[in-house]
C-alpha positions as CSV (number, residue, x, y, z in Angstrom):
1,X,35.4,-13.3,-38.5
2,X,33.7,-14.9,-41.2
3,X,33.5,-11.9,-44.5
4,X,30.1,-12.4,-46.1
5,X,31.2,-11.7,-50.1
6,X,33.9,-9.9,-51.5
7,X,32.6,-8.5,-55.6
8,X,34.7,-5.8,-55.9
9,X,37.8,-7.7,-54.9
10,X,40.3,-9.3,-57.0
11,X,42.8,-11.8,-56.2
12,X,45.9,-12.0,-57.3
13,X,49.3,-13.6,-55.4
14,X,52.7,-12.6,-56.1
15,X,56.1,-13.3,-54.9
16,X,58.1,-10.4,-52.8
17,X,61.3,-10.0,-51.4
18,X,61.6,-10.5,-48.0
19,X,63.4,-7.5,-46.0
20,X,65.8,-7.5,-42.9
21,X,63.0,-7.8,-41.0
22,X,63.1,-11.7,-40.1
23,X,66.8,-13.2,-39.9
24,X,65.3,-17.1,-40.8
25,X,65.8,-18.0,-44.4
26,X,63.1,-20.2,-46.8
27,X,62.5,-23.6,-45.9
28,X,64.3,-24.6,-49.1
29,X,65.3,-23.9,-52.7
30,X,62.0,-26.2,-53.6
31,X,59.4,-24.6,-51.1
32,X,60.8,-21.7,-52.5
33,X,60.5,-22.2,-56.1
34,X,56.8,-23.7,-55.1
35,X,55.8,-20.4,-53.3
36,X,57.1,-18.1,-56.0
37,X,54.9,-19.6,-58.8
38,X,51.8,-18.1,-56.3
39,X,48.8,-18.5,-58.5
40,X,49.9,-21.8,-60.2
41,X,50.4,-23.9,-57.3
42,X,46.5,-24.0,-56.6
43,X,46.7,-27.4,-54.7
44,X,46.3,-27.4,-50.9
45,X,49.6,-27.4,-49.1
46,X,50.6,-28.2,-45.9
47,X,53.6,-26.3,-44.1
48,X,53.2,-23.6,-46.3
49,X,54.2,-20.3,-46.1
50,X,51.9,-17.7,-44.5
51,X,51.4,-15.1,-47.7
52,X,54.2,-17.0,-49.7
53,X,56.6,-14.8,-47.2
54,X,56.5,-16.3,-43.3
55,X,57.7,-19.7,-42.3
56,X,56.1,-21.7,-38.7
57,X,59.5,-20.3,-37.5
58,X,58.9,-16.4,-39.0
59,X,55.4,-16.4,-37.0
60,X,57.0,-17.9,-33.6
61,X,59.6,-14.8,-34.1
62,X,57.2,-12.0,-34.4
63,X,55.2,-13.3,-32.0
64,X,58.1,-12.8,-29.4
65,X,58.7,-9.6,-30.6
66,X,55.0,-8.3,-30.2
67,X,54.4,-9.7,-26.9
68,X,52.1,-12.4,-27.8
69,X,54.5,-15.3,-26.5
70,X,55.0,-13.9,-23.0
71,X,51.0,-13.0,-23.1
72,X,49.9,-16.5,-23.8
73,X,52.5,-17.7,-21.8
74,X,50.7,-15.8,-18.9
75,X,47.7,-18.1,-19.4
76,X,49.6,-21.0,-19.0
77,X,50.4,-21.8,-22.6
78,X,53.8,-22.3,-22.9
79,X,54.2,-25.1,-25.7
80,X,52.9,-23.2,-29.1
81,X,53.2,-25.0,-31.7
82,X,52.5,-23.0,-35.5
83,X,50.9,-24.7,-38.2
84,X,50.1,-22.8,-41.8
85,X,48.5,-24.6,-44.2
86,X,47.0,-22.7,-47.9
87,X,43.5,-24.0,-49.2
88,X,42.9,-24.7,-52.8
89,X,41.0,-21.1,-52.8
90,X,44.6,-19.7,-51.6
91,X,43.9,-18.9,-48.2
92,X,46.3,-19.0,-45.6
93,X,45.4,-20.7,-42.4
94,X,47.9,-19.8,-39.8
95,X,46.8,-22.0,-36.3
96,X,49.0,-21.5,-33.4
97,X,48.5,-24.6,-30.8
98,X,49.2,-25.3,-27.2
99,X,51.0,-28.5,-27.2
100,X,49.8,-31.2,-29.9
101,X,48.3,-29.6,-32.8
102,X,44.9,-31.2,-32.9
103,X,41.6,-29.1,-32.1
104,X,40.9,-29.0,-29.0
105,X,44.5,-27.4,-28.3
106,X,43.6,-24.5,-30.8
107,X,44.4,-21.3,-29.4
108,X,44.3,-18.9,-32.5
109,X,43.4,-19.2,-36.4
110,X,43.9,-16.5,-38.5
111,X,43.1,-16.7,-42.4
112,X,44.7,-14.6,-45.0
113,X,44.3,-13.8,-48.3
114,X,46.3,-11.3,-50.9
115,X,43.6,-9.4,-52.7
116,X,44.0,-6.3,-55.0
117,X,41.2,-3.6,-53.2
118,X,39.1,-1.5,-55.9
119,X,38.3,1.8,-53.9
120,X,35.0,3.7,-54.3
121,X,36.1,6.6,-56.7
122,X,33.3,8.4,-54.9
123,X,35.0,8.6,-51.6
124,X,39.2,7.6,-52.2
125,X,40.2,10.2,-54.8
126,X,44.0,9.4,-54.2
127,X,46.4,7.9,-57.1
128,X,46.4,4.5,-56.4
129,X,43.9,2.9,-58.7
130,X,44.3,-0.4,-56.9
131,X,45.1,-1.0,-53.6
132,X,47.4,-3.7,-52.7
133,X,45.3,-5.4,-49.2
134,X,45.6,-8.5,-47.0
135,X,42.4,-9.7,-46.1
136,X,41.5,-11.1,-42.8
137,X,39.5,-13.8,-44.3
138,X,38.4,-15.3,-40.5
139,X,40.0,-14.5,-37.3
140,X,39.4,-16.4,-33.5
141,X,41.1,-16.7,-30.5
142,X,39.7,-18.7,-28.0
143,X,40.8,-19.9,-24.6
144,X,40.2,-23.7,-24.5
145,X,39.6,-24.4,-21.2
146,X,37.7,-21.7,-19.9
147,X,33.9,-20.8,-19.8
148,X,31.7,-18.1,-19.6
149,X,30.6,-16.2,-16.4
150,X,29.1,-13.1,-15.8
151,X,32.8,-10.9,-16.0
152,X,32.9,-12.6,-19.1
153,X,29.6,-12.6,-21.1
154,X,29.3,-14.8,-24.4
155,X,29.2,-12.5,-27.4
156,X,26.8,-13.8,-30.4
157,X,28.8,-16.1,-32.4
158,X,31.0,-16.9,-29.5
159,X,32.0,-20.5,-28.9
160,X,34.7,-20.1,-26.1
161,X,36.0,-17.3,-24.4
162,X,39.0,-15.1,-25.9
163,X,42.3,-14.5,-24.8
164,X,42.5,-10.8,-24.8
165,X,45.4,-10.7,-27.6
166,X,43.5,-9.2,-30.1
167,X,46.2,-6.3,-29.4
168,X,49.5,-8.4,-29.9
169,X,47.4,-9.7,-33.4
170,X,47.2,-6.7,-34.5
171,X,50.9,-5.6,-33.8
172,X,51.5,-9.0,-35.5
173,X,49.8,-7.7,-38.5
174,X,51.5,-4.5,-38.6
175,X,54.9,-6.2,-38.7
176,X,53.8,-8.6,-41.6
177,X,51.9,-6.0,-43.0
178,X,55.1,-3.5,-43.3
179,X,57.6,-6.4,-44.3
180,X,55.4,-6.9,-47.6
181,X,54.6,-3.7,-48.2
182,X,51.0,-3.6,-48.5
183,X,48.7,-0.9,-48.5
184,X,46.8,-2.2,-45.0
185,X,44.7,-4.8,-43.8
186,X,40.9,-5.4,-44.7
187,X,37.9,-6.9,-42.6
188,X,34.5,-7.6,-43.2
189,X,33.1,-7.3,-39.6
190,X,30.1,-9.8,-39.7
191,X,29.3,-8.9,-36.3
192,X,28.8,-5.3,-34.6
193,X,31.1,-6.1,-31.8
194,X,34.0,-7.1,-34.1
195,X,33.8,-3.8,-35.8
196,X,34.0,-2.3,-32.4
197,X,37.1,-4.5,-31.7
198,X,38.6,-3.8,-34.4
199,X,38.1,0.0,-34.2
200,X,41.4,0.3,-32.1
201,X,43.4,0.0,-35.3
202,X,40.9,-0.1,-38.2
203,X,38.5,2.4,-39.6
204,X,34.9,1.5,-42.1
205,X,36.4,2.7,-45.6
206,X,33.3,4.5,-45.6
207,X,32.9,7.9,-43.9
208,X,29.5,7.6,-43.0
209,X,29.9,4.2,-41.6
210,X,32.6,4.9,-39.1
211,X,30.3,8.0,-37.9
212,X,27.6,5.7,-37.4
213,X,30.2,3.3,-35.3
214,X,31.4,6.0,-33.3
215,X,28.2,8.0,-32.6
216,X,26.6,4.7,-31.2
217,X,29.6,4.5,-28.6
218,X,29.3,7.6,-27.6
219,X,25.5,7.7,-27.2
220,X,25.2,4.6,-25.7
221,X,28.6,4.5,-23.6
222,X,26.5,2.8,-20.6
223,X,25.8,-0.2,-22.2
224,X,28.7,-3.0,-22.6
225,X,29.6,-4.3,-25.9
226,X,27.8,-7.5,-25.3
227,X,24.9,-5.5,-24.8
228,X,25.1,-3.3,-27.8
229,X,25.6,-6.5,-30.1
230,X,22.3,-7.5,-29.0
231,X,20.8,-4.3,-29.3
232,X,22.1,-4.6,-32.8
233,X,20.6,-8.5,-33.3
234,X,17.4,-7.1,-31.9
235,X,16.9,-3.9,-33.6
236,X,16.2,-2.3,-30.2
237,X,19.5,0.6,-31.0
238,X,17.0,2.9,-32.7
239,X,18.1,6.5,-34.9
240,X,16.5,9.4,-32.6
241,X,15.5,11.6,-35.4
242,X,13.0,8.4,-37.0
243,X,12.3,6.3,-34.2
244,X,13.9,3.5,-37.1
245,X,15.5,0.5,-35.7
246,X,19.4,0.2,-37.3
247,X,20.3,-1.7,-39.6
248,X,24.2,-3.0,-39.4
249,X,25.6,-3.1,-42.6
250,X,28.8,-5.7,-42.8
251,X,31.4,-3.4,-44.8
252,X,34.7,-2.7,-45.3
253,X,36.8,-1.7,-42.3
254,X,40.6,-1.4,-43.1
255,X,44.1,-1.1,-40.8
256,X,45.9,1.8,-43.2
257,X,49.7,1.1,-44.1
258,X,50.4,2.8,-47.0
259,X,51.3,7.1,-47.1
260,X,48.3,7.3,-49.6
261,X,45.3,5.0,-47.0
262,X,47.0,7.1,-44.4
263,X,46.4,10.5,-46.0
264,X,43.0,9.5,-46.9
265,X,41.6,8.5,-43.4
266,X,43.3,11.7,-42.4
267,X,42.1,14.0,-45.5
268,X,40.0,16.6,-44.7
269,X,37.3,15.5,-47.3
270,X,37.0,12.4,-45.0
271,X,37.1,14.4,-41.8
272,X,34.2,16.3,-43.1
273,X,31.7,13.7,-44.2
274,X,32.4,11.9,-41.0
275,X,31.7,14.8,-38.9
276,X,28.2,15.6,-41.0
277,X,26.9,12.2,-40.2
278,X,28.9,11.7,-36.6
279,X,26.8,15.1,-35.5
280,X,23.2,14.7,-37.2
281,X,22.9,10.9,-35.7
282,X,21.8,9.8,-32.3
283,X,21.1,7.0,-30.6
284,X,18.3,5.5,-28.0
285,X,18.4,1.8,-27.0
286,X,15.1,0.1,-26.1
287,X,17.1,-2.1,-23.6
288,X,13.9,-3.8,-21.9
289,X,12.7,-4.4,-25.6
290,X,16.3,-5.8,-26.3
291,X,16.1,-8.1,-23.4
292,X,12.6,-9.8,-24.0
293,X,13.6,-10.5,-28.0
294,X,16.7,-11.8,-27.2
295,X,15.0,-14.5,-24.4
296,X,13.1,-15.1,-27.1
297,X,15.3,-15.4,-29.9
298,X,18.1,-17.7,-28.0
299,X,14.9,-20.3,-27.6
300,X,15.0,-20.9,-30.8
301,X,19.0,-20.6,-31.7
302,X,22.5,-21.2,-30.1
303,X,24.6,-18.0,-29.3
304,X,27.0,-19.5,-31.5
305,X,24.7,-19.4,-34.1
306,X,24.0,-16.1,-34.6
């Protein structure tokens, strides 16, 4: 998932310790030495180390210990190959490949960053100044050899269909996440249904927009998600109270880690402006309305463009 602009984030990279965790040790003393300077090496590399921390071997490890090697194994890929690489803007790509590592054998690509997170004093009032975040800078998995049908709609900004691992990701995340002692994980949904997606483990920073999130779902729990991202495109999902279509706003939804993003998703201050907003809002769907505009709409664009 593609983040449209991050202002109030600042980067920074630093070297950690690595726990118990993993049993395989650095590459060697040199990839080490390279990895520990962080913000000095701002060349692209190639076989790099995914957040200065996790070699091709690290990822293939965790992998097996979340499930996602048997899972993809399931589909028939049983020759994964993992490639990281880190852009000159010092983003990890981490690609995991069926067989040769070329495109069209592209099963998953997952970009990282290691950002320091400035909260909104007006809604995180714990100590932390600064959070310590990895950012999902771009996230798809995509089954290369299937298409869409009717069991499996394409979603806007689809290309391919997925592989239903976004669960094992996440647990992959979680283990990475804990083994360098972040605060959490931060996305940018760009589109509605991500957010939804995501929802399972993440919640919008912002009160207000996770009521807005959830009080859709549970007015419109008839309509699938593909449907709802078009009602969202379309601006057919419309706020009862003003007959206004709404608007998605792209913001910051973030998997907590840390005691102190745990105990403020779970604070009652957060609680309560979630419940204000989760309560006042409701939602109608002009579906019919939804279904002419988006006719319309893909006559002019590709799904994968929007």
């Amino acid at each position: 998932m593609k983040i449209p602009g991050k202002q109030a984030v600042l980067k920074y990279f630093k070297p950690a310790a690595r726990d118990n965790l993993l049993s395989s040790p650095l590459s060697d003393s040199a990839e080490e030495l390279d990895q520990s300077f962080g913000h000095l090496a701002l060349g692209k590399k190639e076989n790099a180390l995914l957040l200065n921390r996790f070699t091709a071997d690290d990822i293939l490890t965790l992998m097996g210990k979340v499930g996602l090697t048997k899972h993809l194994s399931s589909l028939g890929f049983r020759d994964l190959k993992v490639n990281i690489i880190r852009d000159e803007a010092q983003i990890y790509h981490l690609k995991i490949y069926n067989g040769a590592i070329n495109p069209e054998n592209l099963l998953i690509d997952l970009r990282l960053s290691e950002s320091r997170y400035v909260p909104d004093r007006r809604l995180f009032t714990g100590d932390a100044a600064v959070l310590d975040m990895v950012m999902i800078e771009w996230f798809t998995a995509q089954h290369p050899h299937k298409t869409f049908d009717a069991g499996r709609p394409q979603l806007p900004g689809q290309s391919r269909p997925g592989l239903g691992c976004l669960r094992h990701m996440m647990e992959l995340m979680y283990l990475v996440g804990k083994t360098m002692l972040v605060d959490g994980f931060m996305d940018v949904p760009e589109h509605f249904h991500g957010a939804v997606m995501y929802a399972r483990r993440f919640k919008f920073f912002d009160p207000a927009q996770e009521a807005i999130l959830q009080a859709i779902l549970r007015d419109l729990k008839q309509f699938s998600l593909d449907e709802l991202s078009w009602g969202i495109i379309t601006k057919t999902i419309l706020d009862r109270s003003t007959g206004a279509p709404l608007e998605y706003e792209p913001s910051d939804q973030v998997f907590p880690l840390s005691r102190c993003l745990k105990d403020y998703f779970n604070s009652a201050a957060y609680r309560e402006q979630f419940n204000r907003v989760y309560q006042r809002k409701k939602f109608d769907f002009a579906y019919e309305t939804m279904l002419e505009r988006r006719k319309e709409l893909l006559r002019v664009k590709k799904i994968e463009e929007l």
